[in-house]
C-alpha positions as CSV (number, residue, x, y, z in Angstrom):
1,X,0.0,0.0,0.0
2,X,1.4,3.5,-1.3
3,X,2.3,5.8,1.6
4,X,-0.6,8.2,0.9
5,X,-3.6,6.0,0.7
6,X,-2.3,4.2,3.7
7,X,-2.1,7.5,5.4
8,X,-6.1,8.2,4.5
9,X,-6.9,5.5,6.1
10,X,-7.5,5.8,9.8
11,X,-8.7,3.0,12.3
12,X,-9.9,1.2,9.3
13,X,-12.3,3.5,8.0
14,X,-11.2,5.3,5.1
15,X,-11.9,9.2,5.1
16,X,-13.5,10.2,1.8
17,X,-13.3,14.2,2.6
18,X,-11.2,16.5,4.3
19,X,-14.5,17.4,7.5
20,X,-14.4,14.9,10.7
21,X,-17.5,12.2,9.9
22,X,-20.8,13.5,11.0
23,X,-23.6,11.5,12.5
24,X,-26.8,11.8,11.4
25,X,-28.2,13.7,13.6
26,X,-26.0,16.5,12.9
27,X,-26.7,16.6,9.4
28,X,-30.6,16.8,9.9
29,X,-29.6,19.7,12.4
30,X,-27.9,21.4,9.6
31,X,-30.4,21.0,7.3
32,X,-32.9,22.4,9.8
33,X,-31.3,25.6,10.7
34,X,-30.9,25.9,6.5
35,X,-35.0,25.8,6.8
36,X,-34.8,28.2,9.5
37,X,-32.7,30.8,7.6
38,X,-34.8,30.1,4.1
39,X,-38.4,30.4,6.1
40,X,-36.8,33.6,8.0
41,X,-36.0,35.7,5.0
42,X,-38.7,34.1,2.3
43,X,-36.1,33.3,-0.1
44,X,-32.0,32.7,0.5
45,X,-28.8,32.6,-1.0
46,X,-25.4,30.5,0.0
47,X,-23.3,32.9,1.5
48,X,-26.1,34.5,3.4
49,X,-27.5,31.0,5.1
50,X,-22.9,30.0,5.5
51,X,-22.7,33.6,7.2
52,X,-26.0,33.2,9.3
53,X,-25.3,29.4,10.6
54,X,-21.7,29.6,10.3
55,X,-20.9,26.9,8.2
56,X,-18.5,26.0,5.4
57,X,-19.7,26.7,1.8
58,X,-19.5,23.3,0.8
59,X,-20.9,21.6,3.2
60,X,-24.0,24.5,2.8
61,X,-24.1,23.5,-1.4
62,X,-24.4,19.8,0.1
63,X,-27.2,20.3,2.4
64,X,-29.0,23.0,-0.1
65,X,-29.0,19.7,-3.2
66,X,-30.2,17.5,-0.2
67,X,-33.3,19.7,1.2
68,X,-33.9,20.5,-3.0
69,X,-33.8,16.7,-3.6
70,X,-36.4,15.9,-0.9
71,X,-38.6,18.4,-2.1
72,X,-38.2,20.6,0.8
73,X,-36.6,23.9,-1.0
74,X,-36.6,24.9,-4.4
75,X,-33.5,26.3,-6.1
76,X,-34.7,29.5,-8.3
77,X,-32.1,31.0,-10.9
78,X,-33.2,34.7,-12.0
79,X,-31.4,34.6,-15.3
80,X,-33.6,36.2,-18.0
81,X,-36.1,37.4,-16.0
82,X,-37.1,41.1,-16.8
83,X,-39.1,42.1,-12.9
84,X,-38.1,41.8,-9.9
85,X,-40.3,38.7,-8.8
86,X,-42.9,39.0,-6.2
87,X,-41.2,36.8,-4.1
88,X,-37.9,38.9,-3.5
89,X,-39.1,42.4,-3.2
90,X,-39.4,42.3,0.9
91,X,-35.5,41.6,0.4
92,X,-34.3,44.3,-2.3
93,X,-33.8,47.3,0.4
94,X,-31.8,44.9,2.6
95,X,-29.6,43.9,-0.5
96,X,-29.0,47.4,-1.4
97,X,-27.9,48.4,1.7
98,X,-25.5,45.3,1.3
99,X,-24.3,47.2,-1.9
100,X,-25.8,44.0,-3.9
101,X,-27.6,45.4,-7.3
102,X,-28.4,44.1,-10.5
103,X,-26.4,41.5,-12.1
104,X,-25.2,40.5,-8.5
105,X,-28.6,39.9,-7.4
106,X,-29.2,38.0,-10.6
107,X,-26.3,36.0,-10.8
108,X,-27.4,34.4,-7.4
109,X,-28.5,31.1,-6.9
110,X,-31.9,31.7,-4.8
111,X,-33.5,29.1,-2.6
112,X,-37.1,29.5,-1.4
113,X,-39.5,27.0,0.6
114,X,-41.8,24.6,-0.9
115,X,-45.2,25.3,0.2
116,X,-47.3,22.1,-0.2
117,X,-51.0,22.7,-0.4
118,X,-53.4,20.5,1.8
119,X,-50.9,19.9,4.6
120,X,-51.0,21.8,7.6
């Protein structure tokens, strides 16, 4: 065995990123306080939710394909579109006084909640 791989491996478990392994239950916490942020604000973007649950990008990219995968968020690209959507006027003053405008709003990969109609 090569002197890297057999440096990977630790205890016989062999690390497949660079993060400590994380039980379960802390990835559903992660994914909660994600919700939190989204339902908070009405619609999201990365960096916001990484700066207001302080956690690492990629591990917030992970957990945003997870929720969108289980039909709990919806990932909304604003290329093309003309109007503000209806959605994400309560935000524009806030991401003005950011100094976010225009093509830096519209570049942004936006998440927003699923609202399923008939459950309570």
């Amino acid at each position: 065995m090569s002197s890297v791989l057999s440096s990977i491996m630790v205890s016989n478990k062999v690390l497949v990123g660079f993060d400590p392994p994380v039980n379960e239950d802390q990835q559903d916490l992660k994914a909660e306080e994600i919700l939190d942020v989204v339902r908070e604000f009405g619609a999201s973007y990365p960096s916001e939710i990484c700066g207001e649950i302080d956690i690492g990008k990629e591990t917030c990219y992970r957990k945003l394909r997870f929720l969108v995968k289980q039909g709990k968020l919806k990932r909304i690209s604003l290329d093309g579109m003309e109007t503000v959507p209806d959605w994400l006027k309560p935000r524009i003053n806030s991401l003005w006084a950011r100094g976010l405008k225009g093509e830096a709003i519209r570049r942004m990969a936006w998440y927003v909640e699923v609202k399923h109609e008939g459950k309570k």
